[in-house]
mmCIF file of the N, C-alpha and C atoms, coordinates in Angstrom:
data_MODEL
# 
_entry.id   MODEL 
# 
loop_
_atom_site.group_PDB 
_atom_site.id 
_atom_site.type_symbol 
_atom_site.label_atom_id 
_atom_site.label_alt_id 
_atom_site.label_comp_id 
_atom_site.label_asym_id 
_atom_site.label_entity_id 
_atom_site.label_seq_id 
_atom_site.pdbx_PDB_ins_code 
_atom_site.Cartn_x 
_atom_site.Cartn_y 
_atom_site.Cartn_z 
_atom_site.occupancy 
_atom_site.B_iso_or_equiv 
_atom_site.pdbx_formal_charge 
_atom_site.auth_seq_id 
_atom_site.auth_comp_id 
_atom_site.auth_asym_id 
_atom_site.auth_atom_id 
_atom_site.pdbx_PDB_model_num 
ATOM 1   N N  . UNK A 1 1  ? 101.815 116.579 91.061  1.00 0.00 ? 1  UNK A N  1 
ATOM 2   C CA . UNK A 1 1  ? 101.424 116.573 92.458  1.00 0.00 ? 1  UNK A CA 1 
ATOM 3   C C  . UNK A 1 1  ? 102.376 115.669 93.234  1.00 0.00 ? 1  UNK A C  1 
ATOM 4   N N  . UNK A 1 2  ? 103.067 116.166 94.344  1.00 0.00 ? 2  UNK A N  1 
ATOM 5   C CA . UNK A 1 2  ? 104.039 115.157 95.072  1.00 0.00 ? 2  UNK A CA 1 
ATOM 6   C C  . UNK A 1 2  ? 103.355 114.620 95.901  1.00 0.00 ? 2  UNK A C  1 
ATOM 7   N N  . UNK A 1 3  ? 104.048 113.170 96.172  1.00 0.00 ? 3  UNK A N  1 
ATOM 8   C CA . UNK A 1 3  ? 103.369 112.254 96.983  1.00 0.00 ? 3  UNK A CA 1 
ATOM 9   C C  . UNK A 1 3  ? 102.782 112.353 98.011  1.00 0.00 ? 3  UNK A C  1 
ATOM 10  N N  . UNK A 1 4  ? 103.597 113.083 98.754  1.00 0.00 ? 4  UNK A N  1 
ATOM 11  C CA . UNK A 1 4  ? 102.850 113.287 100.210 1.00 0.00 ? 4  UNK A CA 1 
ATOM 12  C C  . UNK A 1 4  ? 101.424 114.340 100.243 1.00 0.00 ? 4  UNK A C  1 
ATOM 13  N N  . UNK A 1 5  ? 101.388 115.120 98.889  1.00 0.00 ? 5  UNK A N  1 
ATOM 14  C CA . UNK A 1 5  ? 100.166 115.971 98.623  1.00 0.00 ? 5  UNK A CA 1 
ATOM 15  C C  . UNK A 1 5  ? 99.013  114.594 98.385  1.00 0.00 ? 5  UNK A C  1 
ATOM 16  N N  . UNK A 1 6  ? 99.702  113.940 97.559  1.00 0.00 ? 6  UNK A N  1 
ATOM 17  C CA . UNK A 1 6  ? 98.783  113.092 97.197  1.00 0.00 ? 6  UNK A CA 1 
ATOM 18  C C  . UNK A 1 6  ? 98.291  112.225 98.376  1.00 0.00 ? 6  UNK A C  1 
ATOM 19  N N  . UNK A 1 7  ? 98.840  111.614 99.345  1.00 0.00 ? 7  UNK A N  1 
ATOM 20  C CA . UNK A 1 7  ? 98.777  110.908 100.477 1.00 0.00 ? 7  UNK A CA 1 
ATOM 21  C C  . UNK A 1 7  ? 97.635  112.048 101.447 1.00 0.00 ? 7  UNK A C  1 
ATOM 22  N N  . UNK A 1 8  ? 97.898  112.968 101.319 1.00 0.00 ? 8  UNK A N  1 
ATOM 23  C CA . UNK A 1 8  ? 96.689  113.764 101.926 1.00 0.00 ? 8  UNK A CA 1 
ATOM 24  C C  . UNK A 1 8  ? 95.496  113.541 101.854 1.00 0.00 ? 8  UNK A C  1 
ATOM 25  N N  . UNK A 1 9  ? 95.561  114.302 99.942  1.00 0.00 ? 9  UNK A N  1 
ATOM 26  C CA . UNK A 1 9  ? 94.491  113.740 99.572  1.00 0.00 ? 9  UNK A CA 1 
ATOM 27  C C  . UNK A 1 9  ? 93.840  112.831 99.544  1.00 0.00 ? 9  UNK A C  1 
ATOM 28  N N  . UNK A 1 10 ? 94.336  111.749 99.396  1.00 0.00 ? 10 UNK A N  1 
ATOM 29  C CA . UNK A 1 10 ? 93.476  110.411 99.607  1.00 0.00 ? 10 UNK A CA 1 
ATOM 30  C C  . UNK A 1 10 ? 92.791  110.311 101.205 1.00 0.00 ? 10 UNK A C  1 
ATOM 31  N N  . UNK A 1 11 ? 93.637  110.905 102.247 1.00 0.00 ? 11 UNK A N  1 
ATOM 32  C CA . UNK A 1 11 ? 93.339  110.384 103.628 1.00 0.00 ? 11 UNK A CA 1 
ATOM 33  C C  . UNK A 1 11 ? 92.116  111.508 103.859 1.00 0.00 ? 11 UNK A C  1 
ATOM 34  N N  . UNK A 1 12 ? 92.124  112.927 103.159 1.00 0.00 ? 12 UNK A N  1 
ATOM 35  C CA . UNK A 1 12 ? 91.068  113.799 103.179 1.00 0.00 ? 12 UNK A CA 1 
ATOM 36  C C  . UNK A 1 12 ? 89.887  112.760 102.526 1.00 0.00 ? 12 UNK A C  1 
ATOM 37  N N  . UNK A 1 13 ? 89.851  112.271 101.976 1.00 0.00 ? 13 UNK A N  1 
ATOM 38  C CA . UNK A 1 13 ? 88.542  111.901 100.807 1.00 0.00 ? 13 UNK A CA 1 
ATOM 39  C C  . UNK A 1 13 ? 88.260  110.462 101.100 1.00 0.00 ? 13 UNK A C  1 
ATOM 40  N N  . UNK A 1 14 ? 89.152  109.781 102.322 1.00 0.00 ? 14 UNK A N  1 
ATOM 41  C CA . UNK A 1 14 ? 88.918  107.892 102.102 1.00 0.00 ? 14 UNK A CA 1 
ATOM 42  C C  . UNK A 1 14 ? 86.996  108.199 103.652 1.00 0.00 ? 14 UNK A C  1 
ATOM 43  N N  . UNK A 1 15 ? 87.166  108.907 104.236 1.00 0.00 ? 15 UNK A N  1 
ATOM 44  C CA . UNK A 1 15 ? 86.206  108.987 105.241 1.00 0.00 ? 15 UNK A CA 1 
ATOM 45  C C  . UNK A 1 15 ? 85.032  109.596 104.791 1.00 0.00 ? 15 UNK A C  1 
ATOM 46  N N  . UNK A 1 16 ? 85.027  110.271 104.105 1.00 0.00 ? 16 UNK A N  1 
ATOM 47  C CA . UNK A 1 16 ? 83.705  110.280 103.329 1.00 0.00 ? 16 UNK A CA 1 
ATOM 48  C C  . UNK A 1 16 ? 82.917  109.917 102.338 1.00 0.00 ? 16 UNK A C  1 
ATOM 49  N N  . UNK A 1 17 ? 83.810  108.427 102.052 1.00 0.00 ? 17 UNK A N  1 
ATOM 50  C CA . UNK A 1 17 ? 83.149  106.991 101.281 1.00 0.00 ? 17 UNK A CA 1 
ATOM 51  C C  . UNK A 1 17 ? 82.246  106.122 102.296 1.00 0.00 ? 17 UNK A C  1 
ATOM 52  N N  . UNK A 1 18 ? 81.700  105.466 101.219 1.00 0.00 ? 18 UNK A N  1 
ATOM 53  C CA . UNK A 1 18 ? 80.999  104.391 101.908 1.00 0.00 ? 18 UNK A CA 1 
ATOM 54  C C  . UNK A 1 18 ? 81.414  102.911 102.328 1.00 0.00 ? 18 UNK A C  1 
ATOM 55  N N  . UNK A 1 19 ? 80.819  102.489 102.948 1.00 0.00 ? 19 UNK A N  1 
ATOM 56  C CA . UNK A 1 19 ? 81.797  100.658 102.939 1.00 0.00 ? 19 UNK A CA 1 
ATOM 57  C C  . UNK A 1 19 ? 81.983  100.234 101.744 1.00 0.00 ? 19 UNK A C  1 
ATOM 58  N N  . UNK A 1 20 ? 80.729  100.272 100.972 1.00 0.00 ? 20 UNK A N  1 
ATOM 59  C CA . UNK A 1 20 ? 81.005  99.696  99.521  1.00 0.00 ? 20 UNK A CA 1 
ATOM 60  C C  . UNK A 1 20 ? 82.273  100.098 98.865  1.00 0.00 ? 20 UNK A C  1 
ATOM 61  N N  . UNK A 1 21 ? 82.361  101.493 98.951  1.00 0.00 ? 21 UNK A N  1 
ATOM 62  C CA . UNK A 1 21 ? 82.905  102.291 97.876  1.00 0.00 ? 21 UNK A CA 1 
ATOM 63  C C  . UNK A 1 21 ? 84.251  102.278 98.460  1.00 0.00 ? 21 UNK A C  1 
ATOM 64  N N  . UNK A 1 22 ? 84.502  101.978 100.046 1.00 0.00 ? 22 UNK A N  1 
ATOM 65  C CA . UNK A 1 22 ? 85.381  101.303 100.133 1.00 0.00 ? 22 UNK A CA 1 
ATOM 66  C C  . UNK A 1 22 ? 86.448  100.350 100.175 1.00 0.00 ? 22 UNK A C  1 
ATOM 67  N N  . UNK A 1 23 ? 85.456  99.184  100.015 1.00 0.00 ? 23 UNK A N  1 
ATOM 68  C CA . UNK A 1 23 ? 85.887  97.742  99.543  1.00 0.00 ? 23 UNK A CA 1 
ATOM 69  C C  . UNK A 1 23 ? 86.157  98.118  98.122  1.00 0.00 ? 23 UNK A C  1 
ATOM 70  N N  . UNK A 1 24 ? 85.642  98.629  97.251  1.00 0.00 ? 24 UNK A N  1 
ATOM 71  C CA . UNK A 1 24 ? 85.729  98.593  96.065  1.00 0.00 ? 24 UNK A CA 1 
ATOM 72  C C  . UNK A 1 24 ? 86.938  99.618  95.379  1.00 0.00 ? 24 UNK A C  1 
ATOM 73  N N  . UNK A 1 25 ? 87.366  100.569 96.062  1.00 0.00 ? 25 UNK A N  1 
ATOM 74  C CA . UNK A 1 25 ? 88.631  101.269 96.395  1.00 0.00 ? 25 UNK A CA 1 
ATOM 75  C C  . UNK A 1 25 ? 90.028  100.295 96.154  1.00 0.00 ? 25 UNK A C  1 
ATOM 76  N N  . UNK A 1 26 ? 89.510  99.202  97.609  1.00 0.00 ? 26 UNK A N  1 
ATOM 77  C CA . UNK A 1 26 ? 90.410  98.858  98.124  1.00 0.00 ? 26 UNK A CA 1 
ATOM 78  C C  . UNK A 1 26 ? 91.155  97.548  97.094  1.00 0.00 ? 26 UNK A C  1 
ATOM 79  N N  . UNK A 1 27 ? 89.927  96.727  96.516  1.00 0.00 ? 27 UNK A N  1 
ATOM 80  C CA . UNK A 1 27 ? 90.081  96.113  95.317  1.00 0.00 ? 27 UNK A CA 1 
ATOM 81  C C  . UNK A 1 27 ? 90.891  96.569  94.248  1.00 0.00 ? 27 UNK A C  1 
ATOM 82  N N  . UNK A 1 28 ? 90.600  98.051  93.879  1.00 0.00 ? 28 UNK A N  1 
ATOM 83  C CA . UNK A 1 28 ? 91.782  98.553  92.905  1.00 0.00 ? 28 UNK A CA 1 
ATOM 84  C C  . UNK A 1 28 ? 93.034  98.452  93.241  1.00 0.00 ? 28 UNK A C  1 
ATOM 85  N N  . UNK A 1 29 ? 93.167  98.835  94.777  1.00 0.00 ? 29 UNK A N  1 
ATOM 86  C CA . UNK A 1 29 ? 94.729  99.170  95.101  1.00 0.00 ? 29 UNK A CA 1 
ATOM 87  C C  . UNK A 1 29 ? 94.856  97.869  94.791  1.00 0.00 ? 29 UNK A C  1 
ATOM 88  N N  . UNK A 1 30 ? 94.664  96.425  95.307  1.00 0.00 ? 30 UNK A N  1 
ATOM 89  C CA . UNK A 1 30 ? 95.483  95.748  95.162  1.00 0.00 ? 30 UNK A CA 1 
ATOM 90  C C  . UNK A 1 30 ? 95.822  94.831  94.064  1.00 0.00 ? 30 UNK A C  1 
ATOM 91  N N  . UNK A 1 31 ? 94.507  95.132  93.200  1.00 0.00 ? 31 UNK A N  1 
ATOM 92  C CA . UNK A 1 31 ? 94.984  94.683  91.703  1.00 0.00 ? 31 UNK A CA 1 
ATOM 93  C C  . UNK A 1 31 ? 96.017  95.495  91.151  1.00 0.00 ? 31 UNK A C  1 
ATOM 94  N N  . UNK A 1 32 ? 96.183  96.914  91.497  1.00 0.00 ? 32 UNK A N  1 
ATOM 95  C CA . UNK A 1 32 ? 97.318  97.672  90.904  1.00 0.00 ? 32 UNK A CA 1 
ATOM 96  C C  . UNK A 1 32 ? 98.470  97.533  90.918  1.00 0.00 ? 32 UNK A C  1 
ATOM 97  N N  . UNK A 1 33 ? 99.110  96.489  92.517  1.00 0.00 ? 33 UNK A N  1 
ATOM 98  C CA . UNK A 1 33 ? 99.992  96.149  93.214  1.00 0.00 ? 33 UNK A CA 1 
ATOM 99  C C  . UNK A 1 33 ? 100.232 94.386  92.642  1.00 0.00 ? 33 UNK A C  1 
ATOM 100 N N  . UNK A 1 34 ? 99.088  94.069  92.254  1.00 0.00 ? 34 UNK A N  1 
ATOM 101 C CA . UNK A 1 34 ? 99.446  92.845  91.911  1.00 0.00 ? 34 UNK A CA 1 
ATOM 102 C C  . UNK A 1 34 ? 100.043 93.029  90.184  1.00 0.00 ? 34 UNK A C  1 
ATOM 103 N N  . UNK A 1 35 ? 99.631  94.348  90.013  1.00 0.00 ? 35 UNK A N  1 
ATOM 104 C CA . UNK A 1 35 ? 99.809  93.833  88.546  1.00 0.00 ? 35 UNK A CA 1 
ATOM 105 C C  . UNK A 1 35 ? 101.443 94.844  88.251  1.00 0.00 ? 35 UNK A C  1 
ATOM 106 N N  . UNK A 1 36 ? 101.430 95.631  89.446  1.00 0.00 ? 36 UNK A N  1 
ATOM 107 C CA . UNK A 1 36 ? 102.803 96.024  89.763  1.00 0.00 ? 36 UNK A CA 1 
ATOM 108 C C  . UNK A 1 36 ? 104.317 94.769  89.850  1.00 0.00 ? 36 UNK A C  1 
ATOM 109 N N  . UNK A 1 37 ? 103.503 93.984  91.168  1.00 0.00 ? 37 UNK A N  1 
ATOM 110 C CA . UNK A 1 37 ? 104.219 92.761  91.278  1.00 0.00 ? 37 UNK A CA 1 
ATOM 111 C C  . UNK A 1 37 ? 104.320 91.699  90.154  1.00 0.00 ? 37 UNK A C  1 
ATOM 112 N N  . UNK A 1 38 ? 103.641 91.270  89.439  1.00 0.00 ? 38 UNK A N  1 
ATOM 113 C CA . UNK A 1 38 ? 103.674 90.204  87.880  1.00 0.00 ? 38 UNK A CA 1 
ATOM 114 C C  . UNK A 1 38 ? 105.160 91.155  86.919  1.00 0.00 ? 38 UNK A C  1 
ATOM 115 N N  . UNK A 1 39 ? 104.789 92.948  87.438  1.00 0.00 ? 39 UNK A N  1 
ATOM 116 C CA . UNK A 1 39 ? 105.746 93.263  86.232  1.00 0.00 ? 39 UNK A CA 1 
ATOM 117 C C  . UNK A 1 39 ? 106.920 93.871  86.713  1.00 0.00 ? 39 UNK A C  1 
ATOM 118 N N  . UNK A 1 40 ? 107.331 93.298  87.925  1.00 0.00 ? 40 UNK A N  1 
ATOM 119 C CA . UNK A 1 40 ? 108.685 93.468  88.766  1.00 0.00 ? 40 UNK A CA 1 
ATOM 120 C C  . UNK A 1 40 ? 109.392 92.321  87.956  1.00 0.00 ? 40 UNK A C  1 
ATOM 121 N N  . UNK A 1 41 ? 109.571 91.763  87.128  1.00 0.00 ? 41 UNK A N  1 
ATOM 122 C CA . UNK A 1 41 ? 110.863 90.723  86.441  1.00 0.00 ? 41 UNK A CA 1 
ATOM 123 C C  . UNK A 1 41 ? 110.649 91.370  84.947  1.00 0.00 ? 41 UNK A C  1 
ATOM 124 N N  . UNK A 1 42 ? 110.322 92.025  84.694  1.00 0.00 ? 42 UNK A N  1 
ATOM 125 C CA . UNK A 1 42 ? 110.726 93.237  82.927  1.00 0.00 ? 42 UNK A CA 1 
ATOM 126 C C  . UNK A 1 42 ? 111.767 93.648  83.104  1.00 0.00 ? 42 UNK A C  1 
ATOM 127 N N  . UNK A 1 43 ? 112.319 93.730  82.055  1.00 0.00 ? 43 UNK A N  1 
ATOM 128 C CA . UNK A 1 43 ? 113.475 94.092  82.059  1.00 0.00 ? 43 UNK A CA 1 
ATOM 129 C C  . UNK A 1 43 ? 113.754 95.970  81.127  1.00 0.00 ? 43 UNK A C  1 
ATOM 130 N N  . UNK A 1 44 ? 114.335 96.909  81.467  1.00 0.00 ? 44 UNK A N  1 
ATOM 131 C CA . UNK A 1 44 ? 114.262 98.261  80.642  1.00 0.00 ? 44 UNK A CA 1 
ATOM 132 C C  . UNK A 1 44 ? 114.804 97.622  79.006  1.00 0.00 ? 44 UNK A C  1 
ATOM 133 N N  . UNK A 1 45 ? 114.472 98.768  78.735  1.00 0.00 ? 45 UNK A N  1 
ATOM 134 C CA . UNK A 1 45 ? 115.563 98.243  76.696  1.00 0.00 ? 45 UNK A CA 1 
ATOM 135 C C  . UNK A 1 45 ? 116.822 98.094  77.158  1.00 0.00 ? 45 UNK A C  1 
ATOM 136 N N  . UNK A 1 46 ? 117.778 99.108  77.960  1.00 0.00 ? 46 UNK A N  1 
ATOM 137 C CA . UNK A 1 46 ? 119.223 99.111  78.223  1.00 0.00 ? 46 UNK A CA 1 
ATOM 138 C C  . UNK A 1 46 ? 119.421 97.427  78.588  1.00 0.00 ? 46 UNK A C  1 
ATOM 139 N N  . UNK A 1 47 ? 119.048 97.145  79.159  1.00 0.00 ? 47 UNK A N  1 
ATOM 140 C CA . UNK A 1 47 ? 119.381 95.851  79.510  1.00 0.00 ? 47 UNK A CA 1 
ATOM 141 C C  . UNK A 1 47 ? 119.043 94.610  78.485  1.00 0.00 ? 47 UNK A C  1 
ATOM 142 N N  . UNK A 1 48 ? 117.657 94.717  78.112  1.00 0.00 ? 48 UNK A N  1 
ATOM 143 C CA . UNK A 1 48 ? 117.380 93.797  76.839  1.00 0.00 ? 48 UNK A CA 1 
ATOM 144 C C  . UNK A 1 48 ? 118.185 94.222  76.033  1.00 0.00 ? 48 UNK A C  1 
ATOM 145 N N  . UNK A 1 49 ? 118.999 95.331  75.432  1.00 0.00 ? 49 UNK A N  1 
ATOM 146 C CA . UNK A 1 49 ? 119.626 95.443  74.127  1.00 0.00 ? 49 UNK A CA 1 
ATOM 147 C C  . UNK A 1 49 ? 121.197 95.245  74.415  1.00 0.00 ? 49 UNK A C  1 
ATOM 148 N N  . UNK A 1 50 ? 121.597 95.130  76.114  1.00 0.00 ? 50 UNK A N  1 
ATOM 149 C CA . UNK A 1 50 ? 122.921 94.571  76.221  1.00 0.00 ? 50 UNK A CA 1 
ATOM 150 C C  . UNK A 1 50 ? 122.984 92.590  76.441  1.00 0.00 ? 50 UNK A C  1 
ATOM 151 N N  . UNK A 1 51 ? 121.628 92.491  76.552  1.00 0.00 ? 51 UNK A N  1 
ATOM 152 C CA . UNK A 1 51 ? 121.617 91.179  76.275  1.00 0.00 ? 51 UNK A CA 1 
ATOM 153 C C  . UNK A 1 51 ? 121.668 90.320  75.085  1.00 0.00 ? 51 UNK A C  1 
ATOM 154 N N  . UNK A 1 52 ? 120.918 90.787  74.221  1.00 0.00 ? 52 UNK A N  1 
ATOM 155 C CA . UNK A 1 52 ? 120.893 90.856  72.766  1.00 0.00 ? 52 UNK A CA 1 
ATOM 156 C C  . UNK A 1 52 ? 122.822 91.005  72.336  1.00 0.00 ? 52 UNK A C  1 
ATOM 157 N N  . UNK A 1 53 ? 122.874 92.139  72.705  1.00 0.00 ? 53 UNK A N  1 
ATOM 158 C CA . UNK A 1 53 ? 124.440 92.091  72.091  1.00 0.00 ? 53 UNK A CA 1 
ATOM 159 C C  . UNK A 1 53 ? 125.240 91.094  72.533  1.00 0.00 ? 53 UNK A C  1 
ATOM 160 N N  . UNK A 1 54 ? 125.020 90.693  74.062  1.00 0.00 ? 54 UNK A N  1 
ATOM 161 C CA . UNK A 1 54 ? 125.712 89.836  74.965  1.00 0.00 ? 54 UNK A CA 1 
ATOM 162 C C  . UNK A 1 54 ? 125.630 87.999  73.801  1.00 0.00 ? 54 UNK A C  1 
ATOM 163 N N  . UNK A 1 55 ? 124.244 88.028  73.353  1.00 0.00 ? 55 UNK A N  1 
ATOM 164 C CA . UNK A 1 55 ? 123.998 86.790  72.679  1.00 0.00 ? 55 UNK A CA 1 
ATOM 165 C C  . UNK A 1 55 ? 124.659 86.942  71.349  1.00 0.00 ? 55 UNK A C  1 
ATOM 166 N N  . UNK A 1 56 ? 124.514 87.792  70.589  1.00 0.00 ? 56 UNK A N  1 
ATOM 167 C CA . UNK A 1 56 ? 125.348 87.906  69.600  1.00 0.00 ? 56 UNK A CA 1 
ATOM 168 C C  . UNK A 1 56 ? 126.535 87.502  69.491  1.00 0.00 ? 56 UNK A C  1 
ATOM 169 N N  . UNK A 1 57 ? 127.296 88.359  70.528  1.00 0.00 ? 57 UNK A N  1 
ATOM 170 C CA . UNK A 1 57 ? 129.030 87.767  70.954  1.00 0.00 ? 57 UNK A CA 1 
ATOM 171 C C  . UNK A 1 57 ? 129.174 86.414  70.684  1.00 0.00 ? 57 UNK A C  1 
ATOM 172 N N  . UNK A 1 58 ? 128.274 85.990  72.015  1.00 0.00 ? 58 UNK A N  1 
ATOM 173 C CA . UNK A 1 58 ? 128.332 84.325  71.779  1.00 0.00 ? 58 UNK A CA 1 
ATOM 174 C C  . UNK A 1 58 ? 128.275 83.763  70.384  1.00 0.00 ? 58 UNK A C  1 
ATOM 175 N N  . UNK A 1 59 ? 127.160 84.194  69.430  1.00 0.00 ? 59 UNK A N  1 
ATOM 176 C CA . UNK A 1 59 ? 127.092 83.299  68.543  1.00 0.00 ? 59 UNK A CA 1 
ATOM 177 C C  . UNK A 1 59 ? 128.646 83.753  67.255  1.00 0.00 ? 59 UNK A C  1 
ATOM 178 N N  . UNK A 1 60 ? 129.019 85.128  67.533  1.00 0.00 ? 60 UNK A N  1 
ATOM 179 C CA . UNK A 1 60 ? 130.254 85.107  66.684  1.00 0.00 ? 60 UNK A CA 1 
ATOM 180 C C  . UNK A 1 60 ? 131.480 84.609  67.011  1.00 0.00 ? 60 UNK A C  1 
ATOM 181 N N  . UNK A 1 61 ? 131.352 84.297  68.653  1.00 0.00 ? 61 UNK A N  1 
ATOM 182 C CA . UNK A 1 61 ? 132.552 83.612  69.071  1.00 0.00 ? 61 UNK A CA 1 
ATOM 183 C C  . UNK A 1 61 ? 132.557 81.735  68.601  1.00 0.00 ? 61 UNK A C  1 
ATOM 184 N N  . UNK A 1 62 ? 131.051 81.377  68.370  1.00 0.00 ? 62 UNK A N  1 
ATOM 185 C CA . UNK A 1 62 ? 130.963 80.050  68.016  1.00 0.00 ? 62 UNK A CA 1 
ATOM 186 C C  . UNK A 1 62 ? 130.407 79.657  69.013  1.00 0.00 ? 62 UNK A C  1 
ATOM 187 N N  . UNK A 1 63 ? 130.025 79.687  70.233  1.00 0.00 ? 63 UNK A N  1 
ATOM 188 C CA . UNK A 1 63 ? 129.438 79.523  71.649  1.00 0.00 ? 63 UNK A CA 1 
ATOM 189 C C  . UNK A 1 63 ? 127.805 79.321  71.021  1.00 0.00 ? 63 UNK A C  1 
ATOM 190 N N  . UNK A 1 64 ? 127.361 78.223  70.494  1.00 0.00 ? 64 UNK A N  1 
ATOM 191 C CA . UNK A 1 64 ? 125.848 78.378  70.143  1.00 0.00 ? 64 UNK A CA 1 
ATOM 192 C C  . UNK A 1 64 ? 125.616 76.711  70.191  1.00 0.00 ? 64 UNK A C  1 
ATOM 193 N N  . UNK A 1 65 ? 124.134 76.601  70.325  1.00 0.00 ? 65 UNK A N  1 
ATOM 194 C CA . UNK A 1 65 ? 123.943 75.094  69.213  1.00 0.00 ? 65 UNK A CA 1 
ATOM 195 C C  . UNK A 1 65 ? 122.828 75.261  68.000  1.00 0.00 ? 65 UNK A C  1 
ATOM 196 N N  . UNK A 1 66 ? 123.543 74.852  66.583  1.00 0.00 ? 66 UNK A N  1 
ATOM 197 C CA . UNK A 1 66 ? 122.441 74.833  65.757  1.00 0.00 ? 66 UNK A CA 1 
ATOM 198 C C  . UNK A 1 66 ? 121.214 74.007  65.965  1.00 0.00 ? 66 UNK A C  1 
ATOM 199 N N  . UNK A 1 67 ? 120.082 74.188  65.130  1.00 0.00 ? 67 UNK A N  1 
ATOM 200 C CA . UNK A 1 67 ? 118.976 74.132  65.039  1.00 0.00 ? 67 UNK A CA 1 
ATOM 201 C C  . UNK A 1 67 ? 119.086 72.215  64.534  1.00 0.00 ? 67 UNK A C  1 
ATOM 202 N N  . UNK A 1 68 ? 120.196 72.173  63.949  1.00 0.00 ? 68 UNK A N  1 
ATOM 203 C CA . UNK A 1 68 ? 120.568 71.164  62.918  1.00 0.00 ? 68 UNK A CA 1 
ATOM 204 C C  . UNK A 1 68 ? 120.541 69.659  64.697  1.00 0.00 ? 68 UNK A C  1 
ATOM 205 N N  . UNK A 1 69 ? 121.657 70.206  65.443  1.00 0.00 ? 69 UNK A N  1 
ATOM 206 C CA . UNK A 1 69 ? 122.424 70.057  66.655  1.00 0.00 ? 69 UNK A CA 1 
ATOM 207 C C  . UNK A 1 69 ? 121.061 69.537  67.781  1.00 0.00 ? 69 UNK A C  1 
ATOM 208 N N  . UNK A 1 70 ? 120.183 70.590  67.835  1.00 0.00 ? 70 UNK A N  1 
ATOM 209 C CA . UNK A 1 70 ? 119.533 69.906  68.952  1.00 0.00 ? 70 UNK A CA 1 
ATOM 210 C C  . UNK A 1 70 ? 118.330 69.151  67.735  1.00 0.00 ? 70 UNK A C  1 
ATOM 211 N N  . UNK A 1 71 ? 118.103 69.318  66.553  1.00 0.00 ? 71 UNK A N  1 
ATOM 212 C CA . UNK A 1 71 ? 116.784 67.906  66.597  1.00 0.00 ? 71 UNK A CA 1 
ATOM 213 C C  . UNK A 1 71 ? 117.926 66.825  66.620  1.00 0.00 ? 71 UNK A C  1 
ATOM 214 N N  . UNK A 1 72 ? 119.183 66.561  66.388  1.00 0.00 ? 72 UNK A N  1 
ATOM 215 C CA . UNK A 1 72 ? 119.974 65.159  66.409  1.00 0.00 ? 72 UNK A CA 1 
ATOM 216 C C  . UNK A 1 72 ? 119.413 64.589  67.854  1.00 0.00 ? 72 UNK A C  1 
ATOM 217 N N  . UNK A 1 73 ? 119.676 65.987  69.233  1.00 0.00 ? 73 UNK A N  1 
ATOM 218 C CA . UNK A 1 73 ? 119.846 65.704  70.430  1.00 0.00 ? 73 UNK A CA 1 
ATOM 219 C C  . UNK A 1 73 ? 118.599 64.929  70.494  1.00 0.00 ? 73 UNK A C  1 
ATOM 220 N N  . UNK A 1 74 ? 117.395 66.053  70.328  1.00 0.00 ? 74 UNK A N  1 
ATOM 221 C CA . UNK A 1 74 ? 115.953 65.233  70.421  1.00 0.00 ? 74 UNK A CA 1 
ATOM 222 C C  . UNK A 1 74 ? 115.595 64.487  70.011  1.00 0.00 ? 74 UNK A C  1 
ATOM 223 N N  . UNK A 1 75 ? 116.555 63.344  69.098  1.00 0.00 ? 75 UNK A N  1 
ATOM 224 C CA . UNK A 1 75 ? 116.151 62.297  68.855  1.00 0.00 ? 75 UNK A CA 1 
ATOM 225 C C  . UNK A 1 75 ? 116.364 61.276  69.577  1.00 0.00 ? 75 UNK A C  1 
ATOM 226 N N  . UNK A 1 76 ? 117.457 61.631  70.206  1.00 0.00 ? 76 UNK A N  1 
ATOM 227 C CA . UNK A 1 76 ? 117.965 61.012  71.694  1.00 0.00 ? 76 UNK A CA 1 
ATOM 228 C C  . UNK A 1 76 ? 117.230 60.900  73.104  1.00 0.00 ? 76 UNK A C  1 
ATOM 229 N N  . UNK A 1 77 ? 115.725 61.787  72.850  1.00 0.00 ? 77 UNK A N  1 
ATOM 230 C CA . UNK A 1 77 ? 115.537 62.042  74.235  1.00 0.00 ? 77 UNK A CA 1 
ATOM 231 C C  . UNK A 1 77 ? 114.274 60.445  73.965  1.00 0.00 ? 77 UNK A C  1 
# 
């Protein structure tokens, strides 16, 4: 169904709710949007798996710190 069918529909069917059933509508949309917005910083696989490779590089180029490296550091803090 394309959007603007769908945008119909909803505007056919929002006037023959009730207040309740309107508030309670309206509650969904914006938990849907909030939970839209929390998952606007995910990232697709393409990108997690060029990052992954991206970290790899680093650690075969020597670009890392061992495990050994930072408890020395944290003993410092």
């Amino acid at each position: 169904m394309a959007s603007v069918s769908l945008d119909t529909e909803i505007k056919k069917y929002l006037p023959l709710l009730g207040n309740e059933e309107k508030i309670s509508l309206l509650t969904v949309i914006k938990s849907f949007l909030h939970l839209k917005k929390e998952n606007a910083g995910n990232i697709n696989t393409e990108q997690y798996n060029k990052d992954i490779d991206d970290a790899m590089a680093r650690i075969d180029s020597g670009h890392f710190t061992s495990h050994e490296d930072v408890e020395k550091e944290m003993e410092l803090w």
